[in-house]
C-alpha positions as CSV (number, residue, x, y, z in Angstrom):
1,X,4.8,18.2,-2.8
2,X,3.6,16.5,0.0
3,X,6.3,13.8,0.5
4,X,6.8,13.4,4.2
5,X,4.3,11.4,6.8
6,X,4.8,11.1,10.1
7,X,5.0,12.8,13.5
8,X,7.7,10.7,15.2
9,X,8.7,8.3,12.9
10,X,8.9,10.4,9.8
11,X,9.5,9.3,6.3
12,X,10.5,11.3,3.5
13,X,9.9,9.5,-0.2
14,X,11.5,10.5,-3.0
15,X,12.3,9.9,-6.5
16,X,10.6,9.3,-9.9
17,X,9.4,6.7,-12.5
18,X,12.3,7.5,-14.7
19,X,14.6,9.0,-12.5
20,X,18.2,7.7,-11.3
21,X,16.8,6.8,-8.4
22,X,13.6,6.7,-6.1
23,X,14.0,5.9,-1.7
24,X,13.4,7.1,1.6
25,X,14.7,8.8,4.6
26,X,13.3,8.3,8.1
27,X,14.3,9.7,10.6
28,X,14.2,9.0,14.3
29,X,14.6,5.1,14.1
30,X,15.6,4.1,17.2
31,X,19.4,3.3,17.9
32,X,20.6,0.2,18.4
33,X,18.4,-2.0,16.1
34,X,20.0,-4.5,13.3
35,X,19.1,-3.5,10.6
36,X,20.6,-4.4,6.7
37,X,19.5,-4.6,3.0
38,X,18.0,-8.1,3.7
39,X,15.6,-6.9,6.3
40,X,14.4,-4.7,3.4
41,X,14.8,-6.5,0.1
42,X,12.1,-9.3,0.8
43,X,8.9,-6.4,0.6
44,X,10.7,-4.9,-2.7
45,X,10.7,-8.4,-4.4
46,X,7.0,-8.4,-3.6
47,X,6.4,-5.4,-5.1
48,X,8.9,-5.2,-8.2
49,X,7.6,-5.5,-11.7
50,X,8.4,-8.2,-14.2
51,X,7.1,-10.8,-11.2
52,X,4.8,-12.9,-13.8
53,X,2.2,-12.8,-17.0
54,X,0.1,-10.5,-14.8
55,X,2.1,-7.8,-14.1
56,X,4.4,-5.2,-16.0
57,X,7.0,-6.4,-18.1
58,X,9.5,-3.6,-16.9
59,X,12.5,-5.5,-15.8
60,X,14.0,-4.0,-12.0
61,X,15.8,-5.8,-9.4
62,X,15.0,-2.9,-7.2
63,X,18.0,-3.7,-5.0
64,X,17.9,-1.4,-2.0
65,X,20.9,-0.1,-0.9
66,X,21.4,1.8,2.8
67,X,23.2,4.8,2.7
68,X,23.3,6.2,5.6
69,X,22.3,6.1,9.3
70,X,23.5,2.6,10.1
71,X,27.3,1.0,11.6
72,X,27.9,-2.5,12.1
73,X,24.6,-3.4,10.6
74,X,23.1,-1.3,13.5
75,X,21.2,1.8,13.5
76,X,22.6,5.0,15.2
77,X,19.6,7.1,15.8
78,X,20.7,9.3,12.6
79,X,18.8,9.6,9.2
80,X,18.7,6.3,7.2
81,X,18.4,6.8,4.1
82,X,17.9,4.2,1.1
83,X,17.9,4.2,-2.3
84,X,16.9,1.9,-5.0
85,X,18.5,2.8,-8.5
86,X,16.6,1.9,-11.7
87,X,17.6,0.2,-14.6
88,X,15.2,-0.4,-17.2
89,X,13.8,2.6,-18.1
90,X,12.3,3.4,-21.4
91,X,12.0,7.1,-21.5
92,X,11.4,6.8,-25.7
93,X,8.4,5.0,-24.8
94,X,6.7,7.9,-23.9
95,X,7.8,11.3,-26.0
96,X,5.2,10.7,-28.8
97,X,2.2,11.2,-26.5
98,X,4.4,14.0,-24.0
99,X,1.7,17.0,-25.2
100,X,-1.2,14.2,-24.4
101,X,-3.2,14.1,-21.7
102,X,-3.7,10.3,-20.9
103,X,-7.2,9.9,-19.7
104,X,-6.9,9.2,-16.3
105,X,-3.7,10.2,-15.2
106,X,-2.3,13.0,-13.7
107,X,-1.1,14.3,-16.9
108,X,-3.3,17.1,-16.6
109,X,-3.4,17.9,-12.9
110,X,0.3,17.9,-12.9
111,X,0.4,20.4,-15.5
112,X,-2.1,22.8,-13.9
113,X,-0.6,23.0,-10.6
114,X,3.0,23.1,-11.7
115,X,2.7,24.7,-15.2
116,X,5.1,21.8,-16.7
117,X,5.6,17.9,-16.0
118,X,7.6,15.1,-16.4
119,X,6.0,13.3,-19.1
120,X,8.7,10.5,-18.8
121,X,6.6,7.4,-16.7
122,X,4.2,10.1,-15.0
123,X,7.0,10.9,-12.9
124,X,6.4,11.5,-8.8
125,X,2.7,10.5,-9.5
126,X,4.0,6.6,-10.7
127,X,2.6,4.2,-8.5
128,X,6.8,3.5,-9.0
129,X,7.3,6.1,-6.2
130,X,5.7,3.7,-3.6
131,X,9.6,2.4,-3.6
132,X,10.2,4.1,-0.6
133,X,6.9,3.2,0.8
134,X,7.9,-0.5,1.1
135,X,11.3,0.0,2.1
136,X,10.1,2.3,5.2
137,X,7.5,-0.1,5.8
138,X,10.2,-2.4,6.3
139,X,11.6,-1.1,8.9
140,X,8.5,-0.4,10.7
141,X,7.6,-3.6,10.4
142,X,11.0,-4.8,12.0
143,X,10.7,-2.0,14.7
144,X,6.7,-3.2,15.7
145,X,7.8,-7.4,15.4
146,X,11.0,-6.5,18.0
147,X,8.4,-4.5,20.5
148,X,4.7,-5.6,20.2
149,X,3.0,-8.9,18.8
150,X,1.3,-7.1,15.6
151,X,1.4,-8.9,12.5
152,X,0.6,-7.6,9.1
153,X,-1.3,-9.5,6.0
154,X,-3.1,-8.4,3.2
155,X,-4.4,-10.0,0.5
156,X,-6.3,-9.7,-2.8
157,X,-9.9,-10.7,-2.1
158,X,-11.7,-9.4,-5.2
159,X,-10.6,-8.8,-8.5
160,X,-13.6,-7.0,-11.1
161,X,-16.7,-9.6,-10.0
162,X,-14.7,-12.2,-8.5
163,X,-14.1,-12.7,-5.0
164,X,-13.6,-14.8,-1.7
165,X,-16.8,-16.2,-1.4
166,X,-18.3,-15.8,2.4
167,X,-18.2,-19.1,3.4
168,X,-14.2,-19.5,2.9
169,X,-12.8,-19.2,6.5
170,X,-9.9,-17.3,6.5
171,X,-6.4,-19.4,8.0
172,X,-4.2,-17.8,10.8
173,X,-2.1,-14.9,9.8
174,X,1.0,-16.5,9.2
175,X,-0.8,-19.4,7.4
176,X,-2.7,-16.5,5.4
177,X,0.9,-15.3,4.4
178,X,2.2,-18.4,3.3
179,X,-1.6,-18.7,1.0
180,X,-1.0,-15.5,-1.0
181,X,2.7,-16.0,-2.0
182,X,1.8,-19.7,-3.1
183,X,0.1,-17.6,-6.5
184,X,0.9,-14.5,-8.5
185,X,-2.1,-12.8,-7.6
186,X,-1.8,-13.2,-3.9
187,X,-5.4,-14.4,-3.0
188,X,-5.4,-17.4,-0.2
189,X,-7.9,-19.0,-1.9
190,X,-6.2,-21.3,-4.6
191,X,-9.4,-22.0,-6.4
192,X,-10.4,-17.6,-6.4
193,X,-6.8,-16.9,-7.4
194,X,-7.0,-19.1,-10.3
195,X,-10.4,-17.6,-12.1
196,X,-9.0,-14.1,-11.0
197,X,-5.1,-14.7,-12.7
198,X,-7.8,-16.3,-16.0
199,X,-9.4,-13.1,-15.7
200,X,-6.3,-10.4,-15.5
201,X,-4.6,-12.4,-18.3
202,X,-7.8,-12.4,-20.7
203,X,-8.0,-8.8,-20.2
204,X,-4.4,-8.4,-20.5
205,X,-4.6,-9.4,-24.0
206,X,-7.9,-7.2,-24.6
207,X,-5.6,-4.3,-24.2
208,X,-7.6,-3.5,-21.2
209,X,-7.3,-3.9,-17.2
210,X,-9.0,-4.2,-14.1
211,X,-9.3,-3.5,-10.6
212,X,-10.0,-5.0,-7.3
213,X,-10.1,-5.0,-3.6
214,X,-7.2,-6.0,-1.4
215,X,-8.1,-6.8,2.5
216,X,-5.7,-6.0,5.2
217,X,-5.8,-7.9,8.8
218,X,-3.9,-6.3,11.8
219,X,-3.5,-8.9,14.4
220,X,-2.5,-8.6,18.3
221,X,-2.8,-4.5,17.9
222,X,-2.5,-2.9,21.6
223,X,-5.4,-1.6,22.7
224,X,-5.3,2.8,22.9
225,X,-3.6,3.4,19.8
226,X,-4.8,6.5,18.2
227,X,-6.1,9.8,19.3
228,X,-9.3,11.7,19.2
229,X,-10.5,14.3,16.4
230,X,-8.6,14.5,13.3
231,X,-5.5,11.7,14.2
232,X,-8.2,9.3,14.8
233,X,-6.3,6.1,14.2
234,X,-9.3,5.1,11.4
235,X,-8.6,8.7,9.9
236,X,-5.0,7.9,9.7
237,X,-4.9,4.5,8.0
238,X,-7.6,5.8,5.2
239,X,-5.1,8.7,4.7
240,X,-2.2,6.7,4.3
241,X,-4.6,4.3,1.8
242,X,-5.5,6.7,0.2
243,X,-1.9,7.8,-0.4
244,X,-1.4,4.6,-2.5
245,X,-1.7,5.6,-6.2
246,X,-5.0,3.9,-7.8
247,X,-6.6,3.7,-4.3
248,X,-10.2,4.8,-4.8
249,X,-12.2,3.9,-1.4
250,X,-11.4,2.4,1.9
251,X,-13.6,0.6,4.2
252,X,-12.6,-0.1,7.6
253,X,-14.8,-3.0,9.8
254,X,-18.0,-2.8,8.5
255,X,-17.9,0.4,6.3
256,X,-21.1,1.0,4.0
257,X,-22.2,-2.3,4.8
258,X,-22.6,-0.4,8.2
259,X,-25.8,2.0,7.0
260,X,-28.1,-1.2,6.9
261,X,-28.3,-2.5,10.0
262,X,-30.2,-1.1,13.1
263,X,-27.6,-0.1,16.3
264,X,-28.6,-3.4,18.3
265,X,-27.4,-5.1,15.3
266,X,-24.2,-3.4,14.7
267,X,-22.4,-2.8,18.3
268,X,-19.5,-4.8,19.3
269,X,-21.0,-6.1,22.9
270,X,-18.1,-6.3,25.2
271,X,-17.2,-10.2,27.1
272,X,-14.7,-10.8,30.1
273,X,-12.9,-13.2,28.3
274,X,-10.6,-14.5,31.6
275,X,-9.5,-11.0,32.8
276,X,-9.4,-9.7,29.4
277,X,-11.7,-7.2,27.8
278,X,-12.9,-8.2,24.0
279,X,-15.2,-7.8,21.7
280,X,-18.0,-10.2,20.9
281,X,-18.0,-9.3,17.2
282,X,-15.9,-7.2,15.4
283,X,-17.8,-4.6,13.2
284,X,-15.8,-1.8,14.5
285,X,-12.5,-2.8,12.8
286,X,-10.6,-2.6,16.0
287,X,-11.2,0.6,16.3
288,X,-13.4,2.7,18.2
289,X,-13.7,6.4,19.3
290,X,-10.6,7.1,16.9
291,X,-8.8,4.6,19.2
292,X,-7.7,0.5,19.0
293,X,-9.5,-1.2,21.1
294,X,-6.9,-4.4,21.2
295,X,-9.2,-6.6,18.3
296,X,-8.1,-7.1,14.8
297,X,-8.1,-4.1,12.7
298,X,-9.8,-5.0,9.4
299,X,-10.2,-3.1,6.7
300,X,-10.8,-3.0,3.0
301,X,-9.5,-0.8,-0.2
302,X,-10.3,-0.7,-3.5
303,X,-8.5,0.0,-6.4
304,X,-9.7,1.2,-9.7
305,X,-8.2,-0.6,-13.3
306,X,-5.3,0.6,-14.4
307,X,-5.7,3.8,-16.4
308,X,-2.7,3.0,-18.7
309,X,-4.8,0.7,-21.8
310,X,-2.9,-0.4,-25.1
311,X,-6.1,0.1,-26.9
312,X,-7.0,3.4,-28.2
313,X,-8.7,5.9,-26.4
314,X,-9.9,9.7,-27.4
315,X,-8.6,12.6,-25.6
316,X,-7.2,15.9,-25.7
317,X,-3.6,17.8,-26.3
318,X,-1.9,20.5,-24.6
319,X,-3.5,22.6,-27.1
320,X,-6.7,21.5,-26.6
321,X,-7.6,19.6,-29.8
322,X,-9.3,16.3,-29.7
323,X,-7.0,13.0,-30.5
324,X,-7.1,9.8,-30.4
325,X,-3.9,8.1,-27.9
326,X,-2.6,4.5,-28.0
327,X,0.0,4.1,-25.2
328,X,2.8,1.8,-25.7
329,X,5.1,0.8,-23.3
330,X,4.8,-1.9,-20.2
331,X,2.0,-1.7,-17.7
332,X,0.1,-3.9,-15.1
333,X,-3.4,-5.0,-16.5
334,X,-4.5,-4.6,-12.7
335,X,-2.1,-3.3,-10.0
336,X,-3.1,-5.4,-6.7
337,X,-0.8,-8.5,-7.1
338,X,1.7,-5.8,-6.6
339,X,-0.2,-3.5,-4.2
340,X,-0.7,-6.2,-1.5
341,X,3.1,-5.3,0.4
342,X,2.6,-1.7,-0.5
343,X,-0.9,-2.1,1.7
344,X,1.5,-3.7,4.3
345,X,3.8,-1.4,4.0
346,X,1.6,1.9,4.2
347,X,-0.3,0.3,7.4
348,X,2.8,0.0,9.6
349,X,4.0,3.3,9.1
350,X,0.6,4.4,10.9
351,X,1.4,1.7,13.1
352,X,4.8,2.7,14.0
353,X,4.4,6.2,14.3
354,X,1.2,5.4,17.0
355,X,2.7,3.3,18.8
356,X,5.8,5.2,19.4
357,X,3.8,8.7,20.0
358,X,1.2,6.6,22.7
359,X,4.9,6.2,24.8
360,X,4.2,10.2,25.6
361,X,0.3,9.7,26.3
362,X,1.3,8.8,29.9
363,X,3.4,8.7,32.1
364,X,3.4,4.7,32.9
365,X,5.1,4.4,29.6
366,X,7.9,7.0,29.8
């Protein structure tokens, strides 16, 4: 299974739905750093279940707990490893449909590739195993706010056919922050959050879900971050979006939007702004030629409904034969509440990694 990411930084993730436990390893964290549980445990709060009305009922605490690769609350340059044991799993919830295939899940996949599955929570393809996700995130958060200015927010800007309208002006990033946590959907806009929590929990009690779009703002990112050809920084922030269980397209600056303008619409014209090079508009994303180019990176990524409904559905068995499946069990009626730290979290791993690998790309840096 591909479970590792990384070329410097490297993280490992591990663990299922239903498991013992689920966590991380990363290896080469740079010695010397504090580092403890509480640096960590914020991001998991964010993103355990059981938060409010709109999300899972599954009751976790998700404590993290470091095992290894730290002394005196510092780390030593070994492994650090962490692990987050669960608690509230109910495994009986799922044996009467194990030798279903729930339509859109990876029931069937799994089975085809590996000729047998855990049935039990979906197993390593639960959005659950973005535990270790978070927690690496973490650190690479920690790591990027100790060496650089980058800061991280995303937020939910869409949920089905509501959305941000254009006209709301977005507050500065730390202000942004404080927005999103002040409701359970995280959306800065109090009067957007509202309609879209109205929404989630009218759904909710359809038996049915929905999805979204969460948008993620990079501030103060260093300029030559990135390299050309396939580790173009844009190719490598999709691919860790895409990582992200429900994620179903990614946009970064512009995206499609991009197709309908003409070229002297669309280019970012450069300014001397005092002795420092920007952009005049920012339709890039922060990112050209596979490389930052010191804006904002922006991007956008959607995420389908959740494909777990407590209304019935036909589909098929193992055998073949057509049935008709009504899941029990606790699920989110739309993921991205949730999803926003995961966002984060996937982000500054790509972030981390870059900016540690751009200390080789010459030799002013070494």
């Amino acid at each position: 299974m591909g479970s590792s990411t990384g070329k410097i930084f490297k993280v490992t993730n591990f663990g299922e739905s239903h498991g013992v436990a689920l966590g991380c390893v990363i290896e080469n964290c740079p010695a010397g750093m504090e580092l403890t549980e509480a640096d960590i445990q914020p991001d998991l709060d964010r993103r355990k279940p059981g938060q409010s009305k709109i999300t899972t009922q599954r009751k976790e605490e998700d404590q993290v707990k470091i095992v290894s690769g730290t002394f005196e609350n510092k780390t030593i340059g070994s492994p650090i490893t962490m692990l987050v044991y669960n608690g509230d799993q109910r495994g009986k919830d799922y044996t009467y449909f194990k030798d279903i295939y729930r339509p859109s899940h990876a029931d069937y996949t799994y089975q085809q590739k590996y000729g047998f599955r855990s049935y039990v929570g979906g197993g390593r393809s639960s959005a659950r195993a973005t535990i270790g996700t978070v927690a690496a995130g973490s650190v690479a958060k920690k790591i990027l706010s100790l060496k650089t200015s980058m800061k991280f927010a995303a937020y939910v800007s869409q949920v089905q056919n509501i959305k941000i309208s254009e006209s709301y002006q977005l507050p500065e990033i730390e202000k942004l922050q404080q927005a999103c946590e002040k409701n359970m959907i995280r959306c800065p806009d109090q009067e957007t959050a509202q309609r879209m929590i109205e929404l989630i929990d009218q759904t909710s009690k359809e038996g049915d879900s929905v999805g979204g779009i969460i948008t993620l703002v990079i501030e103060n990112v260093p300029a030559g971050l990135g390299n050309p050809v396939y580790d173009r920084l844009d190719a490598l922030l999709a691919y860790a979006m895409m990582a992200i269980p429900a994620v179903k397209g990614v946009e970064i600056g512009s995206g499609f939007s991009s197709a309908q303008f003409k070229g002297s619409e669309h280019n970012d014209i450069f300014f001397n702004d005092k002795g420092a090079i920007h952009t005049r508009t920012n339709r890039s994303g922060g990112i050209q030629g596979g490389i930052s180019n010191g804006e904002s990176i922006e991007m956008k990524i959607a995420f389908k409904p959740t494909a777990t409904l407590s209304m019935e559905q036909p589909t098929v068995n193992e055998k073949g034969e057509e049935v008709m499946l009504k899941v029990r069990g606790r699920h989110d009626p739309c993921v991205l509440p949730r999803a926003v730290p995961i966002v984060e979290a996937a982000a500054a791993l790509v972030m981390v990694d870059e900016y540690l690998l751009n200390k080789l790309a010459d030799i002013r840096n070494i």
